[in-house]
N, C-alpha and C positions, 0 to 999 in steps of 0.2 A: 417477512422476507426469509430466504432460506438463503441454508448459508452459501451455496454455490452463487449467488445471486447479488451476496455484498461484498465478495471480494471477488472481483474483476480479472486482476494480471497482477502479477510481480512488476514492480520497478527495479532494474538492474541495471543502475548508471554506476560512474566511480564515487560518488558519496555515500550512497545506499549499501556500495560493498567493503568501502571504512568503516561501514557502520555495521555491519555482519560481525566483526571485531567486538563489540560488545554487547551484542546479542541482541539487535535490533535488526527489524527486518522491515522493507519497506513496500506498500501494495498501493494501488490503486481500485478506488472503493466504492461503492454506490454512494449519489449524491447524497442519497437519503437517509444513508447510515449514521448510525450514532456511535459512537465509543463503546456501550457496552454492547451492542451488534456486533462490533466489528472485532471482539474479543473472543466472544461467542464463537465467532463462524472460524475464525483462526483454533481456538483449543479445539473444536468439532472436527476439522478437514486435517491437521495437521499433527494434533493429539499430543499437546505440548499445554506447559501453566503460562497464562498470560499473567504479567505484571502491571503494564499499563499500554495503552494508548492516545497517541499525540495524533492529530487530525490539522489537514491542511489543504483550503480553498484553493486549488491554483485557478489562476485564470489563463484562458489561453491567447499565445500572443498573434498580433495580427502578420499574417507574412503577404508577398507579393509576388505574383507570378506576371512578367512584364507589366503591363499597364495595368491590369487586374489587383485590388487586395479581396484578400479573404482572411477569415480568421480560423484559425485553431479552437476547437472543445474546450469547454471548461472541464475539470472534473480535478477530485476530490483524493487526496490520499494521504494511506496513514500510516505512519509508524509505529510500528508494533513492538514493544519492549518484552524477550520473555525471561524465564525464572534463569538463576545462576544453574551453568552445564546443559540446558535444552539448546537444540538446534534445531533447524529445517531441512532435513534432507533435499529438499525440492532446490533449495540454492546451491548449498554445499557441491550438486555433481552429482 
């Protein structure tokens, strides 16, 4: 996999940006990734030391448009820990 391919989109809710505060940053990832993939393609693209990697199954929930349900995508995302004083420009602004 290349790395533009395991990291998808930024997630940028209000926890994800509490969490910018110590230097975690949070993506959505290919299902297929694994931790050290996804560390990989973050130091490659963004040229920063990764520390660790936390990974999370979401499942998607079911919603309802009048008498119809349908569901939401599953997909997969990770939190990304980096070194003390690196940042992302890309979130920051």
């Amino acid at each position: 996999m290349e790395a533009r391919d395991i990291l998808l989109r930024p997630l940028v809710t209000e926890k994800s940006t509490a969490l910018m505060q110590e230097g975690k940053y949070v993506f959505e990832v290919a299902k297929a990734a694994n931790k050290i993939e996804i560390a990989k393609a973050v130091a490659e693209i963004f040229n920063v030391k990764v520390v660790s990697v936390n990974t999370v199954n979401v499942a998607g929930k079911v919603k309802r448009i009048g008498r119809k349900t349908g569901r939401r995508s599953d997909y997969k995302k990770a939190i990304v820990k980096l070194a003390q004083g690196e940042t992302i420009q890309f979130f920051e602004g």
